[in-house]
C-alpha positions in Angstrom: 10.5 10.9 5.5 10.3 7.2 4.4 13.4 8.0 1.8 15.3 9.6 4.5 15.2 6.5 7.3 16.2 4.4 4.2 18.8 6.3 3.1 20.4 6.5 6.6 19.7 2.3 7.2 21.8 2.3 3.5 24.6 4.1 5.5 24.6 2.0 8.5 24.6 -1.1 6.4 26.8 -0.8 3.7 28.5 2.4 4.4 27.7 3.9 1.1 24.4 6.0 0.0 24.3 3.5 -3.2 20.6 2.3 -2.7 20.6 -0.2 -5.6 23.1 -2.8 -3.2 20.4 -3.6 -1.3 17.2 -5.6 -1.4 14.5 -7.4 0.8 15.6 -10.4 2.5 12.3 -12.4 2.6 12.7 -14.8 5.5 10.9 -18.6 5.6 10.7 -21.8 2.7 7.8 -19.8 1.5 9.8 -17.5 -0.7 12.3 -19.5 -2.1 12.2 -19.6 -5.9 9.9 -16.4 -5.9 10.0 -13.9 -9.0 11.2 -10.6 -8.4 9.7 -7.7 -10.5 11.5 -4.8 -10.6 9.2 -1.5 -10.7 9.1 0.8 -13.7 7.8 4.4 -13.5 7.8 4.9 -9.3 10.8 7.6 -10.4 11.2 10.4 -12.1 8.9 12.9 -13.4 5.5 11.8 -12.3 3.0 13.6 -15.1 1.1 10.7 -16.5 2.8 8.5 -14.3 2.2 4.7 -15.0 3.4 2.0 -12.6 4.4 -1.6 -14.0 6.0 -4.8 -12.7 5.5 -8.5 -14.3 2.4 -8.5 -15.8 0.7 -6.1 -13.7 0.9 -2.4 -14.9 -1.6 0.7 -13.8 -3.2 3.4 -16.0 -2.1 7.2 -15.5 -1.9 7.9 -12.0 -4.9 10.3 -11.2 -4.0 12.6 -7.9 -6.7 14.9 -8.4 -9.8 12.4 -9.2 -12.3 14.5 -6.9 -12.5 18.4 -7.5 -13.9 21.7 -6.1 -15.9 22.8 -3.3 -18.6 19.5 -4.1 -16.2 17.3 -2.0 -17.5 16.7 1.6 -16.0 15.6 4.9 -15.6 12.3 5.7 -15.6 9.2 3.7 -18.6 7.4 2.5 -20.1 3.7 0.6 -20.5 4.4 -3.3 -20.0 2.9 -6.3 -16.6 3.7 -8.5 -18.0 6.4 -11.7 -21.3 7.3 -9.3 -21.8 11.0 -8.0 -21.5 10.2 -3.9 -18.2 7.9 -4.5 -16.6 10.8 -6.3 -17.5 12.9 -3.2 -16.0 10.6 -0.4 -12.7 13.1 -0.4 -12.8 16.3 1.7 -11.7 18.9 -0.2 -9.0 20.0 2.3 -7.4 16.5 1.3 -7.4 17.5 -2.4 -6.0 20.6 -2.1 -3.4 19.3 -0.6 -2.9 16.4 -2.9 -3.5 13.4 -0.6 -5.8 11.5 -2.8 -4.7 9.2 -5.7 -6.8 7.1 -8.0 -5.8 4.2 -10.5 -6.8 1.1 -12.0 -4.6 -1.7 -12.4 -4.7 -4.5 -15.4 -2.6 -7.9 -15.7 -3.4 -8.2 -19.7 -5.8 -11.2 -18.6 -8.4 -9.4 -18.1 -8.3 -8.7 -14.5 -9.1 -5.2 -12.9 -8.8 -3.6 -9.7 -9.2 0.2 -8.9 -7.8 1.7 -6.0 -9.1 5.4 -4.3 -6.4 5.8 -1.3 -6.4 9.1 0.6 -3.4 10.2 3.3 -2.9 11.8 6.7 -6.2 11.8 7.5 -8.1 11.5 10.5 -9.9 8.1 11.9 -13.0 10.2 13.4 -13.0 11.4 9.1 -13.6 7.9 8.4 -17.3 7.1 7.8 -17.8 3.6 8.6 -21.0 3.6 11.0 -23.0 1.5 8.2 -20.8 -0.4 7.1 -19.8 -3.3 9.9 -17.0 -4.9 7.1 -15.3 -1.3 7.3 -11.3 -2.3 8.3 -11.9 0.2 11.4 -14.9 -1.8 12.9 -13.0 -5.1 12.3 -9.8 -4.6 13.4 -9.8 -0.8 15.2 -9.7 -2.7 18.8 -6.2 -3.9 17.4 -4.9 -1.3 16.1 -5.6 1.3 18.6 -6.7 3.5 16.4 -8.4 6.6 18.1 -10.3 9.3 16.9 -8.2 12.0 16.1 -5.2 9.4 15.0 -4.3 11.3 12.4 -1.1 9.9 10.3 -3.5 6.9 8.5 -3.1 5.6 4.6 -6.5 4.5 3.6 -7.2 3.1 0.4 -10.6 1.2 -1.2 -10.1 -1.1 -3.9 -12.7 -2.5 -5.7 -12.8 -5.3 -8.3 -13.9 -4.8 -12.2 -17.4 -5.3 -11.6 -17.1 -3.3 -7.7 -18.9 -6.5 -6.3 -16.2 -6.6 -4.2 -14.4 -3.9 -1.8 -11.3 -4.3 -0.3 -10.0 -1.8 2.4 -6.2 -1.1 3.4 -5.5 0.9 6.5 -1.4 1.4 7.4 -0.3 3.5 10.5 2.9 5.3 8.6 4.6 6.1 12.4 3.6 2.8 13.5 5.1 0.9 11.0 8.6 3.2 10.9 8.7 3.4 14.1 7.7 -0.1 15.4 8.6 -2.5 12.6 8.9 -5.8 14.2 5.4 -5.2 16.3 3.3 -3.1 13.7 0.5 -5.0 12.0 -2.1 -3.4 9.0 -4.2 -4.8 7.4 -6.6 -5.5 3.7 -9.7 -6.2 4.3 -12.7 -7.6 3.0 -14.4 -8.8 5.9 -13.6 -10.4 9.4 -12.9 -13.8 7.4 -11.4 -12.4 4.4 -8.1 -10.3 5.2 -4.6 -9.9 4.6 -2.0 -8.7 7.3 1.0 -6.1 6.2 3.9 -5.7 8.6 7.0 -4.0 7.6 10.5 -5.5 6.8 13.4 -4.0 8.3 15.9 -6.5 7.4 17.7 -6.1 3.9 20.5 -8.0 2.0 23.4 -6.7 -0.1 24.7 -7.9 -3.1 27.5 -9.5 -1.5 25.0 -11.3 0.6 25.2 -9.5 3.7 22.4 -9.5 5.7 21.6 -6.4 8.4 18.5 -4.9 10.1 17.8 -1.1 9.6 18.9 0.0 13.0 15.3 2.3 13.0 12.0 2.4 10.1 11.2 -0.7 7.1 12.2 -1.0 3.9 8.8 -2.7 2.8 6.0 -4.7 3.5 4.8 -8.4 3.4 1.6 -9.4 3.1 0.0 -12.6 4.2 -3.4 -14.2 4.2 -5.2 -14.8 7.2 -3.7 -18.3 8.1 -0.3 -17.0 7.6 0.4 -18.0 4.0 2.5 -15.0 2.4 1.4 -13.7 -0.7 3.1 -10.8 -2.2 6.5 -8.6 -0.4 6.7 -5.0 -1.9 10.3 -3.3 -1.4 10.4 0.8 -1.1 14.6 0.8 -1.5 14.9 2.8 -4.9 12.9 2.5 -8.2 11.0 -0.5 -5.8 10.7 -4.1 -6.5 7.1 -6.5 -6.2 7.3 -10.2 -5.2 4.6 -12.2 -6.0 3.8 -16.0 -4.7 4.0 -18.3 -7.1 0.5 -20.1 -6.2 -1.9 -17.4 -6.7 -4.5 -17.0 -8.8 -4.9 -14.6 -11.7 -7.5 -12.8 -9.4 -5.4 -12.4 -6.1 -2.5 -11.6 -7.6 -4.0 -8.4 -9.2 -5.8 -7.4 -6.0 -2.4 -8.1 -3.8 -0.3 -6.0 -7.0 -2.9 -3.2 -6.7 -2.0 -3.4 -3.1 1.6 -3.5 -3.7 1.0 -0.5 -6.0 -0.7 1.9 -3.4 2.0 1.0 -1.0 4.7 2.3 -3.5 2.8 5.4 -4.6 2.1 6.5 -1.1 5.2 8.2 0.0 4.8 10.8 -3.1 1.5 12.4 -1.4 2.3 15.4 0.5 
């Protein structure tokens, strides 16, 4: 679905279904001067599928890391490797190849895992124990009921999971209200990030339009506004990093970056 409103914004833009003449065009000071990193492996044929951009690259992508009739509803707390984490999928959800799992390296030695699930419901989401949980922060905002159903969720955890992050995106939200839809990574009410899409793109004569309906990415910001990583979904994809960030950030925003560009492949 996400290909097909960007394929018809392409037409509307530049009257040709050549994807490549188009990027992001990052608005504000902020951005000026920022590396772009075009993505490797988002294409193609996905066995052993490995993402990469800049220094930032992901092991083989895992869509099947929880397995047979073990997996229970809902979504629970857990370490990464222990028995109850590896059972916080339903199995209807595998099945249907909605889950993905991967870790992602910077050759520094920083690590971040992600577990992401999609289409599932918000009542599935287990969260009652958990007051840091994305949904109790921020579900008032979001307006997020309990059978909302079209949800990308993904946990990602740190090297040492001291640490858990939480992403929750509304896919019809954010196609079809682009310059109002907010998500949101989470670690806790004073640690977040917002997401809201992009709609407006640039050619490589320099023209710049606005998809007449959907994004073509996402930007992510800290909590006081300061933007620190832009993802673009046009093509083989391309990752913008902020230049000020440290080692540690960047890896956790690129993991981000990472889900967001693996998503649209689960069915």
């Amino acid at each position: 679905m996400i290909r097909v409103i960007l394929f018809l914004g392409f037409l509307a833009l530049v009257g040709t279904p050549t994807s490549a003449q188009l990027k992001l065009a990052l608005e504000g000071p902020e951005w000026l001067g920022v590396k772009e990193w075009p993505v490797s492996g988002r294409q193609g044929i996905l066995i052993k599928q490995r993402l990469a951009f800049g220094d930032h690259r992901t092991d083989v992508v895992d869509r099947s890391w929880t397995c047979g009739s073990s997996a229970v509803s809902g979504l629970a707390a857990g370490v990464p490797g222990d028995d109850q984490f590896q059972r916080i999928i339903t199995s209807e959800w595998v099945r249907k190849s909605q889950t993905l799992y991967f870790e992602m390296t910077d050759g520094r030695g920083n690590r971040h895992r992600a577990y992401s699930v999609s289409k599932f419901k918000s009542k599935d989401l287990y969260v009652g124990n958990n007051p840091n949980s994305v949904i109790n922060i921020f579900g008032d905002i979001l307006g997020i009921g309990d059978d909302y159903s079209n949800l990308f969720f993904v946990m990602i955890y740190d090297s040492l999971a001291s640490q858990r992050w939480e992403l929750l995106l509304d896919n019809g939200q954010a196609q079809q209200k682009p310059k109002e839809y907010v998500g949101y990574l989470s670690a806790d009410a004073q640690q977040y990030y917002t997401i809201r899409p992009l709609s407006k793109v640039v050619s490589k004569k320099g023209k710049v339009g606005v998809m007449p309906f959907g994004s073509a990415g996402f930007e992510i910001r800290r909590s006081d506004g300061t933007p620190v990583a832009a993802v673009s979904l046009i093509d083989k994809g391309i990752v913008y990093l902020a230049n000020h960030l440290s080692p540690d950030e960047a890896n956790r925003v690129a993991t981000a970056c990472a889900a967001l560009l693996l998503q649209e492949q689960l069915e």
